[in-house]
Backbone as CSV, one residue per row, in Angstrom:
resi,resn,N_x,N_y,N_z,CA_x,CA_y,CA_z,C_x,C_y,C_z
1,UNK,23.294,-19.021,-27.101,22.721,-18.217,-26.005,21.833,-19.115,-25.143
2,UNK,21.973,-19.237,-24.293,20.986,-20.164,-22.978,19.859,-19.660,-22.797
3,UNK,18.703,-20.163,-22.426,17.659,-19.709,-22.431,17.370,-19.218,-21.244
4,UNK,16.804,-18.232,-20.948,16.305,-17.654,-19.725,14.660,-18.074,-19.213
5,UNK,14.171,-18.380,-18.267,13.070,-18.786,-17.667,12.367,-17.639,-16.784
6,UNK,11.026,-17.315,-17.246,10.680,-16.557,-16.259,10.648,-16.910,-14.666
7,UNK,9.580,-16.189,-14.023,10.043,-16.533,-12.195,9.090,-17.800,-12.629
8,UNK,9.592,-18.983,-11.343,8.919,-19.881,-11.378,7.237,-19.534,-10.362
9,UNK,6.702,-20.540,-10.455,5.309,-20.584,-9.224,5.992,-20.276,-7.912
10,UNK,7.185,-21.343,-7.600,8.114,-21.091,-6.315,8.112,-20.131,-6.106
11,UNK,8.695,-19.358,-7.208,9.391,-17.913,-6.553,8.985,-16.610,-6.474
12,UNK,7.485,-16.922,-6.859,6.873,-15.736,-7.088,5.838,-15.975,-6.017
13,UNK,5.671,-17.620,-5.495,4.889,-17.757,-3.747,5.899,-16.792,-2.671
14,UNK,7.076,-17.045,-2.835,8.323,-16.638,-1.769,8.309,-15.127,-2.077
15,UNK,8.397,-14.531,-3.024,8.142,-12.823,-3.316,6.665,-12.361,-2.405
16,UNK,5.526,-12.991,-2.521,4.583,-12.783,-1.763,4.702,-13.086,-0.121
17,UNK,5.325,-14.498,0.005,5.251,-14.285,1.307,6.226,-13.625,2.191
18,UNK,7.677,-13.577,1.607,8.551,-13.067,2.065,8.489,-11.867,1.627
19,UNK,8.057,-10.981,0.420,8.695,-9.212,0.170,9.707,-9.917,-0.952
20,UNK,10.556,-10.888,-0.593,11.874,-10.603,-1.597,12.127,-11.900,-1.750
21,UNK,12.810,-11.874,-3.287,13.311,-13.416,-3.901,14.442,-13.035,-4.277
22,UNK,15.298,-14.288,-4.368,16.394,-13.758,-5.764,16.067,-15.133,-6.493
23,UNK,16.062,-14.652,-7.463,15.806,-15.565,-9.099,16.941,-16.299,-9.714
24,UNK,18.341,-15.617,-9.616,19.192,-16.594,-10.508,20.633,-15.651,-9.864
25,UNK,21.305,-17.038,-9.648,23.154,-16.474,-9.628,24.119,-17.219,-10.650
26,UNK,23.779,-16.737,-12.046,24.311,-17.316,-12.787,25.593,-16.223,-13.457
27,UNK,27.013,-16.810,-13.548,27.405,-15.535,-14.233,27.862,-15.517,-15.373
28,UNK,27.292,-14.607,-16.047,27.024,-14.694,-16.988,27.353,-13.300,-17.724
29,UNK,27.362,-13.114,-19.445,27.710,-11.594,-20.468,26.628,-11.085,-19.608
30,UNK,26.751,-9.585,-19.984,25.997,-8.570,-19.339,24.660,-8.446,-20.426
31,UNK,24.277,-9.141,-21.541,23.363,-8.822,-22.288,22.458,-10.478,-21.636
32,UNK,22.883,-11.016,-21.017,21.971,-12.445,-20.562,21.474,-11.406,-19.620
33,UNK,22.464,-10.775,-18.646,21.623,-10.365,-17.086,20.756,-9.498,-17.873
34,UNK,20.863,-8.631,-18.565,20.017,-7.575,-19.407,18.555,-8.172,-19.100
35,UNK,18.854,-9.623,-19.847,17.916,-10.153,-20.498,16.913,-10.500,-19.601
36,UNK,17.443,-10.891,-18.848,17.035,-11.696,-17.378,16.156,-11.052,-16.514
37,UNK,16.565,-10.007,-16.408,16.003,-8.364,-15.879,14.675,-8.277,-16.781
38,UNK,15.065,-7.975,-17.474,13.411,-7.465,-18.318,12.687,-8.724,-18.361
39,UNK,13.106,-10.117,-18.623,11.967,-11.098,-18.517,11.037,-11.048,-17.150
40,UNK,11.579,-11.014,-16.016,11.140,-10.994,-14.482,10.200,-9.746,-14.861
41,UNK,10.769,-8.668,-14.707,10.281,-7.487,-14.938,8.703,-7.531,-15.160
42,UNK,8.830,-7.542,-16.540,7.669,-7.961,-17.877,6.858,-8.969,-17.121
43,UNK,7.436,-10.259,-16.389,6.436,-11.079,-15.667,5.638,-10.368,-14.463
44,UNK,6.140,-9.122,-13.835,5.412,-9.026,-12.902,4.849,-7.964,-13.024
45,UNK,4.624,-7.040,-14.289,3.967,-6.141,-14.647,4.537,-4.841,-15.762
46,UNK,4.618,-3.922,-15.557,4.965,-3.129,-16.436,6.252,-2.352,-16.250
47,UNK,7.414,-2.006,-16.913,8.634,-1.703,-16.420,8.370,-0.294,-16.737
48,UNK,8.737,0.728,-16.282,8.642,2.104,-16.132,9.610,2.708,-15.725
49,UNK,10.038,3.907,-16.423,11.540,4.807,-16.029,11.204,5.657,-14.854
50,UNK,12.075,6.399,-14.360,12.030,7.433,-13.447,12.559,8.153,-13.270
51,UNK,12.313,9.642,-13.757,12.830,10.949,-13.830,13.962,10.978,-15.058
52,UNK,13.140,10.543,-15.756,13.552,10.299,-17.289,15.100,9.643,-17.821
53,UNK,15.118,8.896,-16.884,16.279,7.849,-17.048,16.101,6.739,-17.831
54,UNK,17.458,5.930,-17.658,16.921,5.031,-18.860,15.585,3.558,-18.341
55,UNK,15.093,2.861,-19.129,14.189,2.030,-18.328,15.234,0.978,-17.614
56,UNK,15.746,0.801,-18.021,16.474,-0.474,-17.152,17.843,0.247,-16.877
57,UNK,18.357,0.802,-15.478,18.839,1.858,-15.034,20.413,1.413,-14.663
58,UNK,21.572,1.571,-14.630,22.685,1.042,-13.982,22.990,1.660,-13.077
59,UNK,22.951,0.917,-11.860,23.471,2.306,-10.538,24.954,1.855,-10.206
60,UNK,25.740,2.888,-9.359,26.550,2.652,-8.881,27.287,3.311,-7.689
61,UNK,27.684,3.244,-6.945,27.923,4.370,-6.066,28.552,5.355,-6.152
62,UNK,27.696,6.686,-5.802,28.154,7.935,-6.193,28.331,9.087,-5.400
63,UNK,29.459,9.994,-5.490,30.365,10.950,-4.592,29.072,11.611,-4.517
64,UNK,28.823,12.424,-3.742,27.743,13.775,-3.218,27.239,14.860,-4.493
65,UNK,29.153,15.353,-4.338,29.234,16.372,-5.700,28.603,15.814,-7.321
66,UNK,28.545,14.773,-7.584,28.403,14.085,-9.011,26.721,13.416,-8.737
67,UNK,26.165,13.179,-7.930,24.520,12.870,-7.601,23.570,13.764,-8.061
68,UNK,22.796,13.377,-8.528,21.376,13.538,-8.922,20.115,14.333,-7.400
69,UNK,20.508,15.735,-7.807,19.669,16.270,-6.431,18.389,15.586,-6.046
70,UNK,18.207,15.597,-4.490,16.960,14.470,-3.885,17.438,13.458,-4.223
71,UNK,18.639,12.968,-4.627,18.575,11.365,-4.527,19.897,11.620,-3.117
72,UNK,19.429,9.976,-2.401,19.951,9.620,-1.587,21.202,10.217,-1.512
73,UNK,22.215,9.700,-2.816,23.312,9.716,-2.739,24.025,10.995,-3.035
74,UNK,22.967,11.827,-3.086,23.498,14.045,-2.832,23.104,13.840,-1.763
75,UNK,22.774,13.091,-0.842,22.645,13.712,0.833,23.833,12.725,1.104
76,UNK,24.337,11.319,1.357,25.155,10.623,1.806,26.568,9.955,1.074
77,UNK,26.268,10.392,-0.510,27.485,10.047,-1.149,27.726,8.348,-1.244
78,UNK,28.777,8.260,-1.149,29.023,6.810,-1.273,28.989,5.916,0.608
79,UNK,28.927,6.596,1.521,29.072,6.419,2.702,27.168,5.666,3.173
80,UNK,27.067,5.252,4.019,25.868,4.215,3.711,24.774,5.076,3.803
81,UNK,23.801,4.074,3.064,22.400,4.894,2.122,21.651,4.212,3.326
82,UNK,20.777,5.191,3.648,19.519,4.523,4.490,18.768,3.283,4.381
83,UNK,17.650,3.178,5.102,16.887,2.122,4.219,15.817,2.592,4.038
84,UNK,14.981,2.630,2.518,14.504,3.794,1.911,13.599,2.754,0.695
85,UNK,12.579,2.996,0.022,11.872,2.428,-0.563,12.030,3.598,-2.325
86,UNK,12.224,2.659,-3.787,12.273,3.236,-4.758,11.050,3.913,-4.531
87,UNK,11.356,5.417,-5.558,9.456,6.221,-6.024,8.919,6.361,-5.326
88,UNK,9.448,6.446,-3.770,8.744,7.505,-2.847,7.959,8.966,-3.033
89,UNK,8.716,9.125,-4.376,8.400,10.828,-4.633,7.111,10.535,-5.619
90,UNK,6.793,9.369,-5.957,5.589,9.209,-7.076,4.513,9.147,-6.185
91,UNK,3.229,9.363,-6.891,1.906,9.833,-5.878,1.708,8.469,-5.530
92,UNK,1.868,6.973,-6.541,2.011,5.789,-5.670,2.950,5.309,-5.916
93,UNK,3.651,4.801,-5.292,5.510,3.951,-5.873,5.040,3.191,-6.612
94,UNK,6.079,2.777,-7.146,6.566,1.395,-7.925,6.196,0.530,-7.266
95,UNK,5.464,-0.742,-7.668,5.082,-1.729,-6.966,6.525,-2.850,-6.513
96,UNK,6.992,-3.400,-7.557,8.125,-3.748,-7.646,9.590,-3.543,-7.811
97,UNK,10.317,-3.990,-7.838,12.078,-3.405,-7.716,12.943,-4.639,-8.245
98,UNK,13.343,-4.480,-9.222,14.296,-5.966,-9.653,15.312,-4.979,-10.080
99,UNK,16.735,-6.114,-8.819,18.306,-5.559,-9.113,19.213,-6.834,-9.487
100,UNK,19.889,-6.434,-10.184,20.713,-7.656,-11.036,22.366,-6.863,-10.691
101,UNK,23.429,-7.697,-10.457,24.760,-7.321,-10.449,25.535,-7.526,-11.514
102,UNK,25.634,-6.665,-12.425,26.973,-6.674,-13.230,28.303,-6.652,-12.134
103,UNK,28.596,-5.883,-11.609,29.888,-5.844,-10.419,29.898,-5.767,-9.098
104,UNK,30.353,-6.860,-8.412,29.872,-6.614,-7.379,30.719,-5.593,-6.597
105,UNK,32.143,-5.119,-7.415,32.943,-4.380,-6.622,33.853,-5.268,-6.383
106,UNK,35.431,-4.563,-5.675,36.454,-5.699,-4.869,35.970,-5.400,-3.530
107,UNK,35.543,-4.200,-3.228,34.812,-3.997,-1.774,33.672,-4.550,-1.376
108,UNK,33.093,-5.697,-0.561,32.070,-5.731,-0.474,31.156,-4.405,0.247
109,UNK,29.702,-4.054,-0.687,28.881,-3.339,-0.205,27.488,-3.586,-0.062
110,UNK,27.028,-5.086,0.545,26.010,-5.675,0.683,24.530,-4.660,0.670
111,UNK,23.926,-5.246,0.110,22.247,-4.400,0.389,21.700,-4.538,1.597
112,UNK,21.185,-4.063,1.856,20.054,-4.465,3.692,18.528,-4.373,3.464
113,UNK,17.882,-5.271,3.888,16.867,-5.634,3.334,15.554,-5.465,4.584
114,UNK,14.869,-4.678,4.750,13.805,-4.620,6.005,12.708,-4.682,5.366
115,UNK,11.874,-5.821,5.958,10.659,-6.481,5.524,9.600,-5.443,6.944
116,UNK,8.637,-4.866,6.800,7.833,-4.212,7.414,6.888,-4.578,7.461
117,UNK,6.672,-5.505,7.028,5.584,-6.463,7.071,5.663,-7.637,8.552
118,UNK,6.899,-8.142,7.950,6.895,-9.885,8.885,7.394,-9.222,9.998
119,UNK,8.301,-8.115,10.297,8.979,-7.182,11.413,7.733,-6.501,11.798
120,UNK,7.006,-6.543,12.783,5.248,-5.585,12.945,6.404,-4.402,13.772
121,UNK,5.866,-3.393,13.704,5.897,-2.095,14.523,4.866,-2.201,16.049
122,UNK,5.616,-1.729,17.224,5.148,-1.467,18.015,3.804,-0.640,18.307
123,UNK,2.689,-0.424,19.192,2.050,0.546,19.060,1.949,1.992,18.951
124,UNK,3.049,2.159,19.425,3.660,3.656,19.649,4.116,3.607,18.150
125,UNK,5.060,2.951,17.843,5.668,3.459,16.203,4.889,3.505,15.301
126,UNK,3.358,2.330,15.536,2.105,2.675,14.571,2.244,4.200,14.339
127,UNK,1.255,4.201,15.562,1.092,5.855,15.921,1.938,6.932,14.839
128,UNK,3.232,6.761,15.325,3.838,8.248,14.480,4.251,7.826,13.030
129,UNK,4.098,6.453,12.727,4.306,6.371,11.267,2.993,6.295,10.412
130,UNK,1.839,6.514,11.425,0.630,7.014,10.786,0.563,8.706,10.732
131,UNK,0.801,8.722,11.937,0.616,10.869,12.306,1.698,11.713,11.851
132,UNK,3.093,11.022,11.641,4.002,12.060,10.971,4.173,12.238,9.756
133,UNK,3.756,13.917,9.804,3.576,14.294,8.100,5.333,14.493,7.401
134,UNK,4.849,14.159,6.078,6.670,15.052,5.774,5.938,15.348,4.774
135,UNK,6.617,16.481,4.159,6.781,17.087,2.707,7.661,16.229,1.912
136,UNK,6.889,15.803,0.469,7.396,14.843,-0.448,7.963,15.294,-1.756
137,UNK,9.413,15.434,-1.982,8.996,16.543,-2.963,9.597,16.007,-4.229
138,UNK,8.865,16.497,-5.138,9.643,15.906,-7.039,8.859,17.225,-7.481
139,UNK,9.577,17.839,-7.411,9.148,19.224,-8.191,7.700,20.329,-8.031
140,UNK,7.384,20.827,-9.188,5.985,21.139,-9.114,4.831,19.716,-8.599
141,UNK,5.446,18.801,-8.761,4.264,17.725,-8.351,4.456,17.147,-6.573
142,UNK,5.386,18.046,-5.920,5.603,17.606,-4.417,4.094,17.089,-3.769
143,UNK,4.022,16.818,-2.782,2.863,16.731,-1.762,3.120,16.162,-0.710
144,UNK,2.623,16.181,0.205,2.444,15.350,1.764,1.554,14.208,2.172
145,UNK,2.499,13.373,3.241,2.491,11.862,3.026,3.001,11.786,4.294
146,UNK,2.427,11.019,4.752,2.856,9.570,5.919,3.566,8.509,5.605
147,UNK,3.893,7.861,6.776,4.704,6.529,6.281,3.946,5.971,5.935
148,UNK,3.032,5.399,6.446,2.040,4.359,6.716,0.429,5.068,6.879
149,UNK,-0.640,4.515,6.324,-2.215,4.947,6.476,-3.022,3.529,6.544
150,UNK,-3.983,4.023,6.736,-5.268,2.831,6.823,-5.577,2.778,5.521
151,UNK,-5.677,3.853,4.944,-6.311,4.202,3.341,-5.534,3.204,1.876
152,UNK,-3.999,2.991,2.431,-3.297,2.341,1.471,-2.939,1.341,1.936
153,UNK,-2.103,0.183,1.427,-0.989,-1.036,1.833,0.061,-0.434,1.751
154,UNK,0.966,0.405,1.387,2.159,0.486,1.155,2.735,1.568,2.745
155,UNK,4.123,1.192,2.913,4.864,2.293,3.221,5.632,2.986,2.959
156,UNK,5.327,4.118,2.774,6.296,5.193,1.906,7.193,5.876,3.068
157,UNK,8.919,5.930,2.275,9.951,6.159,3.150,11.060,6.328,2.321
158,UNK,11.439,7.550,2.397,12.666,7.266,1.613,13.211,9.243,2.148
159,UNK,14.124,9.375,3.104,14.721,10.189,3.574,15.138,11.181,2.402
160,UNK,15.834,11.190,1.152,16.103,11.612,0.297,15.250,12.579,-0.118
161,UNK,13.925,12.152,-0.423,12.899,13.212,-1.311,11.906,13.471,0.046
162,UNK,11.612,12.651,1.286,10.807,13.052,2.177,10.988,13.704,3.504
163,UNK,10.893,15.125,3.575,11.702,16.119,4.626,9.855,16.227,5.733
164,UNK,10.547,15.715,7.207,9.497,15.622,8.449,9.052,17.396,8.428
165,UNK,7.819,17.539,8.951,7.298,18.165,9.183,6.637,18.579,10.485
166,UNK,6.652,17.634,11.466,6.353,18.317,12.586,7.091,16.676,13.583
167,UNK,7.490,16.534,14.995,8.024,15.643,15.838,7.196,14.011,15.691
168,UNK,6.509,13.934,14.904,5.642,12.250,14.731,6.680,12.059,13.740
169,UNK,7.358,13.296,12.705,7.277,12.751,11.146,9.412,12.336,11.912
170,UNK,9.701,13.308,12.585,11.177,12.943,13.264,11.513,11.603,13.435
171,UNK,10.479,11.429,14.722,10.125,10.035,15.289,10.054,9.048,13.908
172,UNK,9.222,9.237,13.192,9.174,8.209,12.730,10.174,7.651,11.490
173,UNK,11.451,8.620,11.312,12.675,8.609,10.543,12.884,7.784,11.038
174,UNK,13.383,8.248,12.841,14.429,7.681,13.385,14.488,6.341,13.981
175,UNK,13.226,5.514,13.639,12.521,3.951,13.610,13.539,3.307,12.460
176,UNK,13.206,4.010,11.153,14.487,3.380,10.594,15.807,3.459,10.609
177,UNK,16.099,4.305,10.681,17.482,4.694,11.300,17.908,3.542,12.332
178,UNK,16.563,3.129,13.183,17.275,2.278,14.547,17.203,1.054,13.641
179,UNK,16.361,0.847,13.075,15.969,-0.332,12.358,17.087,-0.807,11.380
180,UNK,18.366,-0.445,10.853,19.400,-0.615,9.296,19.929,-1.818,10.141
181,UNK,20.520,-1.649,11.441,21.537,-3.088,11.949,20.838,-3.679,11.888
182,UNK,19.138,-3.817,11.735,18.953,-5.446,12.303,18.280,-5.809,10.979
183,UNK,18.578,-4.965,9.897,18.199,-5.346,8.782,19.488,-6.303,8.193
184,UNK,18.469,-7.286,7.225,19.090,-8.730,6.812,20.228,-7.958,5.558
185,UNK,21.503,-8.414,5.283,22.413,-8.175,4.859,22.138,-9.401,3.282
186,UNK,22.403,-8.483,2.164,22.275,-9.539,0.757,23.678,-9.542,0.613
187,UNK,24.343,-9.976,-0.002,25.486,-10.076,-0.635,25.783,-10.335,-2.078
188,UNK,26.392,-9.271,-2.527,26.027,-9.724,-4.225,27.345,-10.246,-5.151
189,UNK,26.856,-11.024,-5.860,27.484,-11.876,-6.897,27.314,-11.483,-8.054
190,UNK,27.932,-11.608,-9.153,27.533,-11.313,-10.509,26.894,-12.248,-10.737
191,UNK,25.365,-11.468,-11.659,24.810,-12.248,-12.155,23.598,-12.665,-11.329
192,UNK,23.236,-12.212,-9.790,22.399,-12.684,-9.137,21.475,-11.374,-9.335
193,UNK,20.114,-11.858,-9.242,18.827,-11.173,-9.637,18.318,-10.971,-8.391
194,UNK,18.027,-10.156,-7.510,16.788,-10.121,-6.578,15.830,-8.708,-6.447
195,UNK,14.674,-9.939,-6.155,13.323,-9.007,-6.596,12.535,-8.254,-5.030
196,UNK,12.256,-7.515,-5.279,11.652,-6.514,-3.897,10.548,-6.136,-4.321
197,UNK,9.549,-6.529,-3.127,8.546,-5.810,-3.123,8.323,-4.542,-2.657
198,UNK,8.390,-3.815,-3.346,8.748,-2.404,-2.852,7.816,-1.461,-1.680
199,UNK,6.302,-2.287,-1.899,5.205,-1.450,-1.023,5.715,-2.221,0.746
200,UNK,6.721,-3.065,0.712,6.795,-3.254,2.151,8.166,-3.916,2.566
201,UNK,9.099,-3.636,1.501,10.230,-4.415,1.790,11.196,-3.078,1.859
202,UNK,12.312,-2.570,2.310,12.772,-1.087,2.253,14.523,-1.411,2.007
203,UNK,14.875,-0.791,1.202,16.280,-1.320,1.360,17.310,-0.642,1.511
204,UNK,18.215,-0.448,1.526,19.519,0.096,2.340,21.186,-0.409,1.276
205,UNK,22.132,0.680,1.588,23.603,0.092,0.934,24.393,0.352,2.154
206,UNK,25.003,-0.551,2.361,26.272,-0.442,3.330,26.929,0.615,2.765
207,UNK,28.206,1.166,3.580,29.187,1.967,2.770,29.624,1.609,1.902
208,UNK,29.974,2.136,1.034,31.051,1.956,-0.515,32.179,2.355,-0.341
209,UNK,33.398,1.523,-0.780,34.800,2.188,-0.600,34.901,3.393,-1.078
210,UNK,35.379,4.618,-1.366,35.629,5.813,-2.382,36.903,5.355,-3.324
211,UNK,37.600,4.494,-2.993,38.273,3.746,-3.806,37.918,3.003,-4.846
212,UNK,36.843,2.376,-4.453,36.114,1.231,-5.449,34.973,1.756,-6.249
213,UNK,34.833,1.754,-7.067,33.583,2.721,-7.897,33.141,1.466,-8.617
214,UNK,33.632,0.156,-8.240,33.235,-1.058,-9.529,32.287,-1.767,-9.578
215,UNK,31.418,-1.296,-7.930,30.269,-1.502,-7.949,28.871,-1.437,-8.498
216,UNK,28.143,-2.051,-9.569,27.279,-1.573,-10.803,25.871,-3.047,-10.639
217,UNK,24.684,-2.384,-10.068,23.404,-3.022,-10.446,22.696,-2.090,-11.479
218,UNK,21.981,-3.049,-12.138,21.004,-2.932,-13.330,19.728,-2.819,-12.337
219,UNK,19.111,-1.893,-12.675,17.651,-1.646,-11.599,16.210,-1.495,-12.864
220,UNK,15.308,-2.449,-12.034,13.789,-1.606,-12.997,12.706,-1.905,-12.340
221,UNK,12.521,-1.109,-12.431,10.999,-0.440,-11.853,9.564,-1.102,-12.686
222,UNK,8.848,-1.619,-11.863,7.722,-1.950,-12.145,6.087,-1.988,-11.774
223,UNK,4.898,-1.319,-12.556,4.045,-1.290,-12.191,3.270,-1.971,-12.263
């Protein structure tokens, strides 16, 4: 078995200054990427499930009818996912996001990657991604939220669990919405790791074939 290395100094400067790294494109059994996953993980804090799934999660693209209500993919199916930040619905997200490819598919369905940070918002889009409220909802524990505040660092966004509430909260959907083309395109390989900072990096899936279902990342969440 080869040894796995946590993130280096490098790559954990480049996660800070950029939002996002990828760590390794090695390909490799699915119990190395396993492995690989939880070492990063574990290095950058605490791995945590969500909505009682497993901790280290396998996604893949999924029809409407067969989705998990409030998730993305019961509003859009396999046809492209917004760009949307994990644990929007938690009172604070997930700090971090590490995705690893078991398959990349025969279809390519690249990730899209919007940094909200190094990309600044206009003054006007300040504005309504401070003033537009939405309703946030995960059950009895729903509440209301902005994109963006003075009070926190993070921006919370994720169309799925967060329904606008009055024309700031519209407006300020439809910033990302304009925003997916000019977001940076990943391309995945088996075996490649990349890490997101989740309080400012937002990410997105191209379409998925409905043909191809062979598409499969390992996801985990970290606090």
């Amino acid at each position: 078995m080869s040894k796995r290395l946590p993130m280096s100094s490098k790559a954990l400067s480049i996660l800070r200054e950029c939002g996002w790294v990828t760590v390794n494109s090695s390909d490799e059994s699915d119990e190395h990427i396993l492995s690989a996953v939880k070492t990063v993980a574990r290095q950058l804090g605490k791995p945590i499930a969500d909505r009682g799934s497993d901790l280290f999660q396998v996604l893949k693209p999924t029809e409407q009818h067969e989705a998990q209500l409030s998730s993305l993919s019961a509003k859009f199916g396999t046809g492209e996912l917004p760009l949307h930040m994990d644990t929007a619905h938690w009172t604070t997200p997930c700090r971090y996001v590490v995705l690893a490819c078991l398959k990349p598919g025969k279809t390519p369905a690249p990730t899209h990657l919007y940094d909200c940070i190094s990309v600044p918002f206009g003054d006007e889009e300040n504005r309504v991604l401070r003033e537009g409220l939405f309703h946030v909802k995960n059950g009895a524990k729903s509440f209301y939220s902005t994109v963006a505040s003075s009070m926190r660092s993070y921006f919370r966004f994720d169309p799925g669990c967060m329904f606008p509430l009055n024309s700031a909260a519209k407006e300020a959907a439809q910033i990302f919405n304009q925003r997916f083309e000019f977001s940076l395109k990943y391309d995945w390989k088996r075996g490649a790791l990349l890490v997101l900072d989740n309080w400012r990096v937002l990410h997105g899936r191209a379409e998925a074939s409905e043909k191809d279902n062979g598409r499969l990342l390992l996801r985990g969440l970290i606090v």
